[in-house]
N, CA, C and O atoms as a MOPAC input file, in Angstrom:
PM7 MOZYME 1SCF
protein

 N    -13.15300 1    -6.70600 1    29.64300 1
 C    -12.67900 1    -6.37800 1    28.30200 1
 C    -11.71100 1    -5.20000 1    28.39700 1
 O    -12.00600 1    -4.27100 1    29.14900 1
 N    -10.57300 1    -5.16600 1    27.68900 1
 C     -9.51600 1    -3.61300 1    27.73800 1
 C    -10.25200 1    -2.83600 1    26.82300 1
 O    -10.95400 1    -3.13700 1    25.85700 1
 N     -9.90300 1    -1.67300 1    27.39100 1
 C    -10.32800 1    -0.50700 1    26.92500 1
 C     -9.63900 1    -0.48500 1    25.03100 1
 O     -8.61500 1    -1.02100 1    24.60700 1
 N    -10.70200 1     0.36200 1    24.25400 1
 C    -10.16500 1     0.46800 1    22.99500 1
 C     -9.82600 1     2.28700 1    22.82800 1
 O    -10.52900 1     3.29300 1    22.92000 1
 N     -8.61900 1     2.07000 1    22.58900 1
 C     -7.95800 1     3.39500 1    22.68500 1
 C     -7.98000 1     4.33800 1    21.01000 1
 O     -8.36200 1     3.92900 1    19.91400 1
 N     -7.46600 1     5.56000 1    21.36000 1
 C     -7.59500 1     5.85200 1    19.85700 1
 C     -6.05800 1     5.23400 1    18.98800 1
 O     -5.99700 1     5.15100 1    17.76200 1
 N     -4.88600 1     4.84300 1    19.95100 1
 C     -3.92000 1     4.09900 1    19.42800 1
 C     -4.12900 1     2.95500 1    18.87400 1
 O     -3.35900 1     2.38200 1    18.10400 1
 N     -5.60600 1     2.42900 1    19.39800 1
 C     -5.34100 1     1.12700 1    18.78300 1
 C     -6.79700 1     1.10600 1    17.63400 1
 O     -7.05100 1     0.03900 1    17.07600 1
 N     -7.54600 1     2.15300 1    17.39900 1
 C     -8.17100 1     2.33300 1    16.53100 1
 C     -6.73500 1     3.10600 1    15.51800 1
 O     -6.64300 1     2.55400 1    14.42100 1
 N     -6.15700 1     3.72800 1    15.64300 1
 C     -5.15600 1     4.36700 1    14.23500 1
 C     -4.37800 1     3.08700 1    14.10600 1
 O     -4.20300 1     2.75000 1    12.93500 1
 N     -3.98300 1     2.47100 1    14.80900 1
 C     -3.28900 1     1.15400 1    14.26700 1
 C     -4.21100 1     0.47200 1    13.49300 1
 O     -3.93500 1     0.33700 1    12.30100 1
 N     -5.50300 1    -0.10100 1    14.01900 1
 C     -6.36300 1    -0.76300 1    13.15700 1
 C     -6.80200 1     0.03100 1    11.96300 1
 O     -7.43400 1    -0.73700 1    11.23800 1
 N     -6.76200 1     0.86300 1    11.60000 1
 C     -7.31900 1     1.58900 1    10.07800 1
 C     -6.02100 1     1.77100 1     9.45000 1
 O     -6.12500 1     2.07400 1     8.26100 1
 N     -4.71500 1     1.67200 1     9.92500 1
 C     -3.59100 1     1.32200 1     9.18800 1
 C     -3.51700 1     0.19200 1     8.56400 1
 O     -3.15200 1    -0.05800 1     7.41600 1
 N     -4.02100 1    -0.71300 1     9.69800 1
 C     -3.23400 1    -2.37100 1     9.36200 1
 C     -4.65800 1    -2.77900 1     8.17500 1
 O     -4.44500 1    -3.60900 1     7.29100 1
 N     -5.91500 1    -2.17100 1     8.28300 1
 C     -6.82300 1    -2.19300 1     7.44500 1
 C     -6.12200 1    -1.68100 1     6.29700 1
 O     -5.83000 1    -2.29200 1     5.27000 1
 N     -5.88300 1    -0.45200 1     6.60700 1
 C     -5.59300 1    -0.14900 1     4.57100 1
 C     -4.42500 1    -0.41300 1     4.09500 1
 O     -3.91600 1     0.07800 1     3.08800 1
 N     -3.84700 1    -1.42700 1     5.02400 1
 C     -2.40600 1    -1.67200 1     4.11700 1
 C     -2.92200 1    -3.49100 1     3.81400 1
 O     -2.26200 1    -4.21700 1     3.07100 1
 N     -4.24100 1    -3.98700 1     4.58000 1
 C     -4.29000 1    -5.29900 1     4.07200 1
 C     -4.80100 1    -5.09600 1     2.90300 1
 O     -4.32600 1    -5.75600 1     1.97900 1
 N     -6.19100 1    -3.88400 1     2.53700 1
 C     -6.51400 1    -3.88600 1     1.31900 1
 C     -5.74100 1    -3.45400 1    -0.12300 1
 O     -5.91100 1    -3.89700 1    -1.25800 1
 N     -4.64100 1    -2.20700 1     0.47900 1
 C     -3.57500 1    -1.83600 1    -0.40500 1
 C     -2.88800 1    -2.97400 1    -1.01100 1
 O     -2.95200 1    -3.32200 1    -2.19100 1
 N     -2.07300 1    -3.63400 1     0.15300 1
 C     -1.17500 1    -4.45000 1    -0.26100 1
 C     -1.31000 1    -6.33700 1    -0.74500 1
 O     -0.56900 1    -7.11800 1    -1.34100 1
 N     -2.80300 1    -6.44400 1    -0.03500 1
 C     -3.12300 1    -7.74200 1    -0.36400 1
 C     -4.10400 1    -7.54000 1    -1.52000 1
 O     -4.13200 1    -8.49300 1    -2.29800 1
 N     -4.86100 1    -6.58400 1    -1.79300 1
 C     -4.92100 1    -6.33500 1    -2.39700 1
 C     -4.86900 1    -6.42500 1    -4.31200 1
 O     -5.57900 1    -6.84900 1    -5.22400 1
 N     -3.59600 1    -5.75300 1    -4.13600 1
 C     -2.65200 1    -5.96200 1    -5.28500 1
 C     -2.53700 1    -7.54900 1    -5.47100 1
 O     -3.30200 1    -8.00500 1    -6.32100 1
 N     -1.63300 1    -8.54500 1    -4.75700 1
 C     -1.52400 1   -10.00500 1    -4.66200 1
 C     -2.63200 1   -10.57900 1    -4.89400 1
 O     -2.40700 1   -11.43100 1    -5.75400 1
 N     -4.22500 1   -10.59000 1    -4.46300 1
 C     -5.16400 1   -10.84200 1    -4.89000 1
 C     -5.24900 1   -10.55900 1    -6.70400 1
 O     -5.32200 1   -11.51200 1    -7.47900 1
 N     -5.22600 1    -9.16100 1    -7.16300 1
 C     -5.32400 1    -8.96500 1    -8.46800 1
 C     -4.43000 1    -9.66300 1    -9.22400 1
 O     -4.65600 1   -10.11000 1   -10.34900 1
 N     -2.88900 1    -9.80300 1    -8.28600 1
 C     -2.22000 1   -10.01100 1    -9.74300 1
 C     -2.42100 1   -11.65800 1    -9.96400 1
 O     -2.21300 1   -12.08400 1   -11.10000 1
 N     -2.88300 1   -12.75200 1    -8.74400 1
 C     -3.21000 1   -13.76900 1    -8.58600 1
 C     -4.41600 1   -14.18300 1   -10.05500 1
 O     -4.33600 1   -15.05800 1   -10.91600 1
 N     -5.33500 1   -13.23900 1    -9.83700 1
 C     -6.46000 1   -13.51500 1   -10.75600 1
 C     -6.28400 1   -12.88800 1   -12.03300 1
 O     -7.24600 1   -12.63000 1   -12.75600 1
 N     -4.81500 1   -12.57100 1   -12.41500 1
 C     -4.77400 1   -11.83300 1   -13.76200 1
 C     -5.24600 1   -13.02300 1   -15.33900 1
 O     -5.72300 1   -12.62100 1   -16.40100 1
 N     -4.94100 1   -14.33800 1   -15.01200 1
 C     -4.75400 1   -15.30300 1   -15.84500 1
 C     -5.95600 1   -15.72200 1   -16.30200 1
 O     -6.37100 1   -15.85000 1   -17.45400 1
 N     -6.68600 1   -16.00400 1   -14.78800 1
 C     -8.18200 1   -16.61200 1   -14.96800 1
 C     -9.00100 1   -15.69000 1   -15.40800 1
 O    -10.03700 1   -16.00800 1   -15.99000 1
 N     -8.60900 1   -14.23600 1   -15.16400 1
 C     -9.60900 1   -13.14000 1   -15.80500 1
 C     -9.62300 1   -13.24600 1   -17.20900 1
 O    -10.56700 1   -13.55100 1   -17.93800 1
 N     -7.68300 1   -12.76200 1   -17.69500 1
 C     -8.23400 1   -13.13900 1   -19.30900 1
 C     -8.65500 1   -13.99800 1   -19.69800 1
 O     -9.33100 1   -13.76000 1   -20.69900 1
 N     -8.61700 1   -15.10500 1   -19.38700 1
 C     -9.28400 1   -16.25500 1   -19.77800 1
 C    -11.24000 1   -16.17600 1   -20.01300 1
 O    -11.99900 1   -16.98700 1   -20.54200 1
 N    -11.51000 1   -14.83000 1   -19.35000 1
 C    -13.27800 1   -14.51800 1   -19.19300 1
 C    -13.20600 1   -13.95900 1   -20.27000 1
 O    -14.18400 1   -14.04900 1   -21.01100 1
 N    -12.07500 1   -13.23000 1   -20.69200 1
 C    -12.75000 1   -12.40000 1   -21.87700 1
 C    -11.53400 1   -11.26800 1   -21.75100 1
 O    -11.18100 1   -10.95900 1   -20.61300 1
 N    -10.95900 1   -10.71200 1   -22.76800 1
 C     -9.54500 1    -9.47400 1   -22.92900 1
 C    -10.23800 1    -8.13900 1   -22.23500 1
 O     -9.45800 1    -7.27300 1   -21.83700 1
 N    -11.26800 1    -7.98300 1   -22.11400 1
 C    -11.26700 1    -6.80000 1   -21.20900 1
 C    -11.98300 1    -6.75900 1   -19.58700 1
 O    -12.22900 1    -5.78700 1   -18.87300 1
 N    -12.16700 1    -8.04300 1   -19.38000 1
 C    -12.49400 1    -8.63700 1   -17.91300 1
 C    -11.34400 1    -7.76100 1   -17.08200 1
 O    -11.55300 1    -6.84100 1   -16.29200 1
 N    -10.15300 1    -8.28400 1   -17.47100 1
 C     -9.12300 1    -7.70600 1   -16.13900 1
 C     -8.92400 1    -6.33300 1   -15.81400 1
 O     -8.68500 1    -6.00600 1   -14.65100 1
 N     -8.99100 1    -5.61500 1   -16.61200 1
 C     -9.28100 1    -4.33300 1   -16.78900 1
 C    -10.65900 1    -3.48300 1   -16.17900 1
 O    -10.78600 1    -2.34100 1   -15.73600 1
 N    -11.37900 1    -4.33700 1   -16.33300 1
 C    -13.23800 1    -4.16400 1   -15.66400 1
 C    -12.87400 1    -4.20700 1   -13.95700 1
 O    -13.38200 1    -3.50100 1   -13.08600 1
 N    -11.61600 1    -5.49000 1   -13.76500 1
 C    -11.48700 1    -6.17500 1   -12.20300 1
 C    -11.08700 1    -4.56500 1   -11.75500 1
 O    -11.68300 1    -3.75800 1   -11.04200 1
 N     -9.57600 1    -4.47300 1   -12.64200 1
 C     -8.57100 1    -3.51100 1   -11.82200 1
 C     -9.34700 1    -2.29900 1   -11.85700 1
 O     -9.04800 1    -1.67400 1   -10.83900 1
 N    -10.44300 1    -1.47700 1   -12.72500 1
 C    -10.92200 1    -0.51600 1   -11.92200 1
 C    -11.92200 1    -0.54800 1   -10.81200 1
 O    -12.14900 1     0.51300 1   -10.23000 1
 N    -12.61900 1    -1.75800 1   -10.40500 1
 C    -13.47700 1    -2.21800 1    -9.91800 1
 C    -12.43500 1    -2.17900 1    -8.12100 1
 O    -12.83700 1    -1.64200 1    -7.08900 1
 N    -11.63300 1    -2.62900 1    -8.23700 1
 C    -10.21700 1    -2.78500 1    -7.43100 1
 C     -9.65600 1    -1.09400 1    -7.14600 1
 O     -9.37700 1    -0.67600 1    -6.02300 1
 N     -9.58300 1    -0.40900 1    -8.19900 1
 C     -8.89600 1     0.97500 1    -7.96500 1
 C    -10.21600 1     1.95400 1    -6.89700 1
 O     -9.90200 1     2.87300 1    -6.14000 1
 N    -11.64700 1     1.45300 1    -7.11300 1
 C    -12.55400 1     2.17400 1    -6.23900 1
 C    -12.35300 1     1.80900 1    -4.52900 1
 O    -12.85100 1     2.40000 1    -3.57100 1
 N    -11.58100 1     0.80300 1    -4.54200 1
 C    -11.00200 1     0.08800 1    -2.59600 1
 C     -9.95400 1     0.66100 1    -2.50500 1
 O     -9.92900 1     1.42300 1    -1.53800 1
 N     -8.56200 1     0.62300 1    -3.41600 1
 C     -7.67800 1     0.04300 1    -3.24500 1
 C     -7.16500 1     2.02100 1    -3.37800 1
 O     -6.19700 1     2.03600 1    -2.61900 1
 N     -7.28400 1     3.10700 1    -3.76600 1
 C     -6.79300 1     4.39400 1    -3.89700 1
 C     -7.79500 1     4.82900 1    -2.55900 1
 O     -6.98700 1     5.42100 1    -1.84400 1
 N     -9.15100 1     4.85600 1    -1.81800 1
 C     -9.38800 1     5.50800 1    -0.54400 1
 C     -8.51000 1     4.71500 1     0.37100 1
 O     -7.87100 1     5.23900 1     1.28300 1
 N     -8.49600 1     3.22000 1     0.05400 1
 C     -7.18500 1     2.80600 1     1.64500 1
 C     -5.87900 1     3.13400 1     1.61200 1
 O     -5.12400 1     3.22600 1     2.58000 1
 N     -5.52600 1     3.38300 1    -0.01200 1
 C     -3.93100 1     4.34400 1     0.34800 1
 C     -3.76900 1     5.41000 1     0.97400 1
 O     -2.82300 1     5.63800 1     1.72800 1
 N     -5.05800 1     6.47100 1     0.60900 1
 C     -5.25500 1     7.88400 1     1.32900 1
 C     -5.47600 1     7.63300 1     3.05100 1
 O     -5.11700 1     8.56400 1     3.77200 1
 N     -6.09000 1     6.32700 1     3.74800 1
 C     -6.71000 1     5.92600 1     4.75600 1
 C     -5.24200 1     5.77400 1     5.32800 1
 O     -5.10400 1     6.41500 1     6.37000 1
 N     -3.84200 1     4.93200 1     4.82400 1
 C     -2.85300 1     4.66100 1     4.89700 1
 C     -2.33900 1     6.10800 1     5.23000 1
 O     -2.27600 1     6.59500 1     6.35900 1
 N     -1.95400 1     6.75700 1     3.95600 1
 C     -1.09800 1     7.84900 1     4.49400 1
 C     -1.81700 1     8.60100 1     5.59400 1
 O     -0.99900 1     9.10200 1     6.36500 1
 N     -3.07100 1     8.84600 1     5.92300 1
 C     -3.43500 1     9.47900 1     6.76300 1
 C     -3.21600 1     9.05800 1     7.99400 1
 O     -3.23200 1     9.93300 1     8.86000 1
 N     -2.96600 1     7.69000 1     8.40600 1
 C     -2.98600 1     6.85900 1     9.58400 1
 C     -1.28100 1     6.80700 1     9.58800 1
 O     -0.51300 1     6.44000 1    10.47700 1
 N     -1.10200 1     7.15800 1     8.67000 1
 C      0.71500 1     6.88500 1     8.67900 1
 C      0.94800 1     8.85100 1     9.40600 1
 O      1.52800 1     9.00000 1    10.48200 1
 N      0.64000 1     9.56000 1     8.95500 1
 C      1.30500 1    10.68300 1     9.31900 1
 C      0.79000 1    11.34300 1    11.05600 1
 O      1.33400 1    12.17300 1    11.78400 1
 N     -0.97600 1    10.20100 1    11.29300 1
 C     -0.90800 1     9.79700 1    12.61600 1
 C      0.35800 1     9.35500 1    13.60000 1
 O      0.98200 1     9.65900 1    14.61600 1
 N      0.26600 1     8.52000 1    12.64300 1
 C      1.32100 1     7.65600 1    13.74100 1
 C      2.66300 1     8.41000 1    13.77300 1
 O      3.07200 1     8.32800 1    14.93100 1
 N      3.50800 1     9.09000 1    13.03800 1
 C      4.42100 1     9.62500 1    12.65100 1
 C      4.32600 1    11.02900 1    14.64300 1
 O      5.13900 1    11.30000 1    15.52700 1
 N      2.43500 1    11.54700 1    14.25900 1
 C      2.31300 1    12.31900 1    15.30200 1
 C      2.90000 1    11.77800 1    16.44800 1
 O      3.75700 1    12.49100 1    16.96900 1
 N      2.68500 1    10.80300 1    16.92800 1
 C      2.90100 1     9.90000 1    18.17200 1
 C      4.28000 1     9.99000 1    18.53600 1
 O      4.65600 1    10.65600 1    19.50000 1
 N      5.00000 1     9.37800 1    17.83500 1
 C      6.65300 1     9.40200 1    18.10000 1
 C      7.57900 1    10.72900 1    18.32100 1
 O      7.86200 1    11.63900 1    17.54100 1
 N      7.89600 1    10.52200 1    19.51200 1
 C      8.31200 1    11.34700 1    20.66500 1
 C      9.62100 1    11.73900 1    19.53900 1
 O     10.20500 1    10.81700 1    18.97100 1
 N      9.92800 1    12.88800 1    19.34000 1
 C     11.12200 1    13.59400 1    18.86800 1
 C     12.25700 1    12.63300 1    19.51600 1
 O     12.62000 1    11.62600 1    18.90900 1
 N     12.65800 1    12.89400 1    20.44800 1
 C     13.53900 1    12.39200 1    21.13800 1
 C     14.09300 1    10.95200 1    21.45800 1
 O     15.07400 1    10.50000 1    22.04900 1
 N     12.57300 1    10.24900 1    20.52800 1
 C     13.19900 1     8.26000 1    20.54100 1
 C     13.03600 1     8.58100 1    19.36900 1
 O     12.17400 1     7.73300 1    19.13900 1
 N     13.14500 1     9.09700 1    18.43400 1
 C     13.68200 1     8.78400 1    16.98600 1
 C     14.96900 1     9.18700 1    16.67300 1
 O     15.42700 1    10.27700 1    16.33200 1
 N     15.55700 1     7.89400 1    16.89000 1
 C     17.21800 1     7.72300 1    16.50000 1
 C     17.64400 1     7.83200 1    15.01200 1
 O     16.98500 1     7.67400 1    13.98400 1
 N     18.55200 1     8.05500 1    15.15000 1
 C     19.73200 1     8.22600 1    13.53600 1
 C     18.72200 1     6.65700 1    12.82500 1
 O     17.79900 1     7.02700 1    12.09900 1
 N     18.79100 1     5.69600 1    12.91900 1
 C     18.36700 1     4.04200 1    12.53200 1
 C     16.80600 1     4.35800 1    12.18600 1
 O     16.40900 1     4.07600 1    11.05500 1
 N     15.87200 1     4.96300 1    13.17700 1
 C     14.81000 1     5.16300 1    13.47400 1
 C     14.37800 1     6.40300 1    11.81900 1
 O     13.53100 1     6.34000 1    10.92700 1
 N     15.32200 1     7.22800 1    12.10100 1
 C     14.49800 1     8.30100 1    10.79000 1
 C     15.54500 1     7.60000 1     9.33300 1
 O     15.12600 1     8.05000 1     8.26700 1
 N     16.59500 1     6.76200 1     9.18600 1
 C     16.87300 1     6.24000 1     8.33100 1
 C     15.86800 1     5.51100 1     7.11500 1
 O     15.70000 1     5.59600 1     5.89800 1
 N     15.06900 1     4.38000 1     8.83700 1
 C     14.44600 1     3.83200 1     8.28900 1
 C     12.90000 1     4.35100 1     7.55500 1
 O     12.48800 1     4.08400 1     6.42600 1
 N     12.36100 1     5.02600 1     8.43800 1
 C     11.06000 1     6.04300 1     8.40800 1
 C     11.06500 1     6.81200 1     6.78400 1
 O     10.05800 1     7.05600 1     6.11900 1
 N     12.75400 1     7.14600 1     6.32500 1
 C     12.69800 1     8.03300 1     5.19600 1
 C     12.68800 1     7.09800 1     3.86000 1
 O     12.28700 1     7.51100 1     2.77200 1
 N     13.32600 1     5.40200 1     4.15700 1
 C     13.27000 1     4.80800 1     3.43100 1
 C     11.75500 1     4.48800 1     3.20000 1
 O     11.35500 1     4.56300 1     2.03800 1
 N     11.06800 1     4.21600 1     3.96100 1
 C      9.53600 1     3.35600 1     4.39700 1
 C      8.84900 1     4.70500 1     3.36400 1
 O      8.42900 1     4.44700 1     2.23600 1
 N      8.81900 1     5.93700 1     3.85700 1
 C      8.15100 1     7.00200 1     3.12700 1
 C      8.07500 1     7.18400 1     1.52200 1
 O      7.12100 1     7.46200 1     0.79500 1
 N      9.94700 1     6.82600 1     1.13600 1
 C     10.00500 1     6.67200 1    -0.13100 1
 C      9.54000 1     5.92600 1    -1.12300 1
 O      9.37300 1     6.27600 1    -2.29100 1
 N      9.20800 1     4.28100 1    -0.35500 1
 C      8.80900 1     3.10400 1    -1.19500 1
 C      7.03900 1     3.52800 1    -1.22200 1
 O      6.29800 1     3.50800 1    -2.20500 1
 N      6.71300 1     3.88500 1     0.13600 1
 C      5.44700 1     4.08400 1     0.02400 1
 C      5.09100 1     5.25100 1    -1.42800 1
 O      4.02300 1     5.06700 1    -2.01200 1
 N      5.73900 1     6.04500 1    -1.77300 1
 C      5.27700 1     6.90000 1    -3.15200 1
 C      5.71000 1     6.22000 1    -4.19300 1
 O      4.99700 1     6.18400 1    -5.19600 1
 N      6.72500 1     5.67000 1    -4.17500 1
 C      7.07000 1     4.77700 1    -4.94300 1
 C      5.77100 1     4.08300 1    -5.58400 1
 O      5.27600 1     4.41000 1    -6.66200 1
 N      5.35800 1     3.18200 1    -4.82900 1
 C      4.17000 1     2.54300 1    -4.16500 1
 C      2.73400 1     3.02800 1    -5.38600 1
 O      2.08900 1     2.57100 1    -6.33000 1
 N      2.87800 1     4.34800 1    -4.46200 1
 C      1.65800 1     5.02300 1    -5.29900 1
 C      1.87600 1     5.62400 1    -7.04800 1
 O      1.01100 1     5.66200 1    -7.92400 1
 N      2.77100 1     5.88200 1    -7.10500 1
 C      3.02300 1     6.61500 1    -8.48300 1
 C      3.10600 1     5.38300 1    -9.46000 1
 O      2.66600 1     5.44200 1   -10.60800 1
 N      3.83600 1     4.01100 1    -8.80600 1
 C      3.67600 1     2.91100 1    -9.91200 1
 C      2.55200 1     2.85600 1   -10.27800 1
 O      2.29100 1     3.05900 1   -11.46400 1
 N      1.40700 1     2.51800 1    -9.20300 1
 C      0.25800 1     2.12100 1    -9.21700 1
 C     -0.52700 1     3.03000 1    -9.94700 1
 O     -1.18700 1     2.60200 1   -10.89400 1
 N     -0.55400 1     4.26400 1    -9.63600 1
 C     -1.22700 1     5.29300 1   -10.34400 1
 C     -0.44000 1     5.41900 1   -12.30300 1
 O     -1.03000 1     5.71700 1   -13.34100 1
 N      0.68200 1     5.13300 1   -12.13200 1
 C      1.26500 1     5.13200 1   -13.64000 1
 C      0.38100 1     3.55000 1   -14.11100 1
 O     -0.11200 1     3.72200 1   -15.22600 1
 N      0.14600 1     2.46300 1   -13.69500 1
 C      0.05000 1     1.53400 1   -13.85000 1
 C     -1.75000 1     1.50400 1   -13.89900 1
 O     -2.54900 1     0.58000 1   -14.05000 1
 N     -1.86500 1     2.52500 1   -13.75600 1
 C     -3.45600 1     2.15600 1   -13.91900 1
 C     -3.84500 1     2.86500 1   -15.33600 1
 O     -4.77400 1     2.67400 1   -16.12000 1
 N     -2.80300 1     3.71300 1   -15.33200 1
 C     -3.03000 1     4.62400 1   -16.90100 1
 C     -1.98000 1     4.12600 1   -17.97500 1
 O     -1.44300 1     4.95700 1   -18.70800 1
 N     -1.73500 1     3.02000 1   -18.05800 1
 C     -0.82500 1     1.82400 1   -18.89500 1
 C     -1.70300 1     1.95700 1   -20.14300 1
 O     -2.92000 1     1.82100 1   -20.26300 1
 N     -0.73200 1     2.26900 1   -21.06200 1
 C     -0.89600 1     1.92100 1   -22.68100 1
 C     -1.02200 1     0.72300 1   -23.03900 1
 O     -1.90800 1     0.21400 1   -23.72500 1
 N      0.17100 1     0.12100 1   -22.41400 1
 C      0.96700 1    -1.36700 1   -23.65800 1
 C      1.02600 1    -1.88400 1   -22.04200 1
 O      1.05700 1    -1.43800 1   -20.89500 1
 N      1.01800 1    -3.39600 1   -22.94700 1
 C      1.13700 1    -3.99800 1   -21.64100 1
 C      2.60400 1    -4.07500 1   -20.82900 1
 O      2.66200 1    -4.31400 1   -19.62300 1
 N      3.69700 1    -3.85200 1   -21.61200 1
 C      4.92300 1    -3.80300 1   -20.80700 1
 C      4.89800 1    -2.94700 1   -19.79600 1
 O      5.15000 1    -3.21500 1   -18.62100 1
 N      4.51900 1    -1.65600 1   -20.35200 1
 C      3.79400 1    -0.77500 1   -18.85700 1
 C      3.35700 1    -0.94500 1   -18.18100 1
 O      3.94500 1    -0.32900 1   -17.29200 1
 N      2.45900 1    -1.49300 1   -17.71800 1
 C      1.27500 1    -1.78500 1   -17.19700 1
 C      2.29600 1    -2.79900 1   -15.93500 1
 O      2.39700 1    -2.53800 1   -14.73600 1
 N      2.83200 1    -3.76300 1   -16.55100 1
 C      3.43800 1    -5.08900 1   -16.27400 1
 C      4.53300 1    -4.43900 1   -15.48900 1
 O      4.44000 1    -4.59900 1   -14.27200 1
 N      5.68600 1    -3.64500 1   -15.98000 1
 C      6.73000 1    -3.21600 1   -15.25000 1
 C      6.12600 1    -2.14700 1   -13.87400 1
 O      6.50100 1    -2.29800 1   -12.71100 1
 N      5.26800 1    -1.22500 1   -14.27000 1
 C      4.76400 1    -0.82900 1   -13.33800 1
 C      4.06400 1    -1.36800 1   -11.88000 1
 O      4.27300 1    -1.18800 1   -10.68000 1
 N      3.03300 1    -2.19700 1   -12.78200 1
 C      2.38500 1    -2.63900 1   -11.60800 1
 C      3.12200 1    -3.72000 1   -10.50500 1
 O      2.71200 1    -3.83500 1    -9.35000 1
 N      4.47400 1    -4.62400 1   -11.14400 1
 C      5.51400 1    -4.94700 1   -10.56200 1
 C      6.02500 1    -3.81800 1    -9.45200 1
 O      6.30300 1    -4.01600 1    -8.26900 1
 N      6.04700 1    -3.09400 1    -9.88800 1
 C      7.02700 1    -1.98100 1    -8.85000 1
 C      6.38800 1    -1.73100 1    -7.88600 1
 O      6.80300 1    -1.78600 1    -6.72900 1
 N      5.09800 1    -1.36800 1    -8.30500 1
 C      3.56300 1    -0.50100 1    -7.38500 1
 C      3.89300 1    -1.65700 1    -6.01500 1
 O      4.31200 1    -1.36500 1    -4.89500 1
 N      3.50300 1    -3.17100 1    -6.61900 1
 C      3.32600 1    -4.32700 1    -5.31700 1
 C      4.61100 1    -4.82500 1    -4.48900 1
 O      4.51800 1    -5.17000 1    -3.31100 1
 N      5.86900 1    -4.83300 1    -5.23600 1
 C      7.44600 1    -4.89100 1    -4.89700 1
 C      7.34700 1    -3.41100 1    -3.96800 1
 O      7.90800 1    -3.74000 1    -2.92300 1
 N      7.02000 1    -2.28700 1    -3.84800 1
 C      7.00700 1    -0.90700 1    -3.45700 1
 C      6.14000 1    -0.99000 1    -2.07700 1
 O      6.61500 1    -0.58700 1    -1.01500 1
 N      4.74700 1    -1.58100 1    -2.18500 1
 C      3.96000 1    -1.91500 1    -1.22800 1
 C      4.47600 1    -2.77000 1     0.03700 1
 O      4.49500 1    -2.31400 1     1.18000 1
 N      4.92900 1    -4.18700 1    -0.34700 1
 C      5.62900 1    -5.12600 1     0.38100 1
 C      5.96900 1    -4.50900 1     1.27200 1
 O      5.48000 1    -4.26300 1     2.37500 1
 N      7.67100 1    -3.99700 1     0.30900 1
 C      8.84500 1    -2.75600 1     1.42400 1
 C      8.33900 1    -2.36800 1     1.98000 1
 O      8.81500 1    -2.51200 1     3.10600 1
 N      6.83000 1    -1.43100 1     1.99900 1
 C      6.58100 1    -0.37200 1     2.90600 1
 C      6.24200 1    -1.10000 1     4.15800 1
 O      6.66600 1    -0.91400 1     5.29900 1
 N      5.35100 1    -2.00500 1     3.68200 1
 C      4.57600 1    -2.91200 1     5.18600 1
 C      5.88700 1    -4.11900 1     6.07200 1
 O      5.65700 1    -4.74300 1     7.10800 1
 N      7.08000 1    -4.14200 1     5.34600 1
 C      8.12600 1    -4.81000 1     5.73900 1
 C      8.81100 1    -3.66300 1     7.11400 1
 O      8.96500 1    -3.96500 1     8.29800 1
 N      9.11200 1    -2.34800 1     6.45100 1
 C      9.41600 1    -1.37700 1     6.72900 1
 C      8.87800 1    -0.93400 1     7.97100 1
 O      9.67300 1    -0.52200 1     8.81600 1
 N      7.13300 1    -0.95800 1     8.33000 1
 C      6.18300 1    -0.63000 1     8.98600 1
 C      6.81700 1    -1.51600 1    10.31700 1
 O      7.58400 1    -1.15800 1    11.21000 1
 N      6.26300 1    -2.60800 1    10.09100 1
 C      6.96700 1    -3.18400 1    10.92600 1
 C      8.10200 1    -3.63800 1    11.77900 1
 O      8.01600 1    -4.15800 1    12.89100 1
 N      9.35000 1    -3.32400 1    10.98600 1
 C     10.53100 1    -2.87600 1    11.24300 1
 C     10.24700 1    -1.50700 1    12.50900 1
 O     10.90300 1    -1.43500 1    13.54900 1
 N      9.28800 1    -0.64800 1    12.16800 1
 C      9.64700 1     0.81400 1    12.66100 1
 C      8.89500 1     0.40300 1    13.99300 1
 O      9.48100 1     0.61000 1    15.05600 1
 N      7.40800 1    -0.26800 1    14.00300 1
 C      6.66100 1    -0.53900 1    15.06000 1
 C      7.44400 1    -1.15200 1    15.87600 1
 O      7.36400 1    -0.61900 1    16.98300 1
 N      8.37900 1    -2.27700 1    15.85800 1
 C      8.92400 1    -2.82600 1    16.91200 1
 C     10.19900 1    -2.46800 1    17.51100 1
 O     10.60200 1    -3.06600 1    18.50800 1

């Protein structure tokens, strides 16, 4: 069996809290229809039920993100390399502030435009992630 390193435990609690972050979200917004259909304040019951997973694996995220950030040698991060890293950083708050605006939604256009952004914001980041890993 290969050895399990602490690189590949911080990768795995990344790729963990960006499946629950980001699939997450796609899961909720999947079941938004069939929820109201239980009853007008079912979906609302889901998404805080969802915000008790889905806000410790963002914190699990950035923490495993500013890991990994440790790792990378000054000197292989190219002009392309911190381009991309500053874009990836940005969507990721992006990310969070929709989501966090989107959980404290009045009206539903809020709620709706936000939480659009929060999961469109998420995507980028894990698009991004990967971009930077390879």
């Amino acid at each position: 069996m290969l050895p399990v390193t602490s690189d590949d435990v911080r990768l795995f609690l990344h790729v963990l809290a960006a499946t629950v972050w980001v699939g997450g979200q796609l899961v909720v917004l999947a079941l938004v229809a069939p929820l109201r259909a239980a009853g007008p304040d079912v979906p609302g019951v889901a998404a805080r039920r969802f915000a008790v997973v889905a806000w410790p694996a963002f914190l699990v995220l950035v923490a495993t993100g500013v890991w990994n950030l440790l790792d990378v040698p000054v000197t292989d991060a190219s002009t392309e390399y911190q381009v991309t890293l500053a874009v990836k950083l940005g969507v990721v708050a992006i990310s969070g502030v929709a989501a966090w605006v989107h959980g404290r939604a009045r009206t539903p256009a809020t709620r709706a435009i936000s939480g659009a952004i929060a999961l469109l914001a998420a995507l980028a980041a894990l698009l991004l992630g990967v971009v930077l890993r390879g």
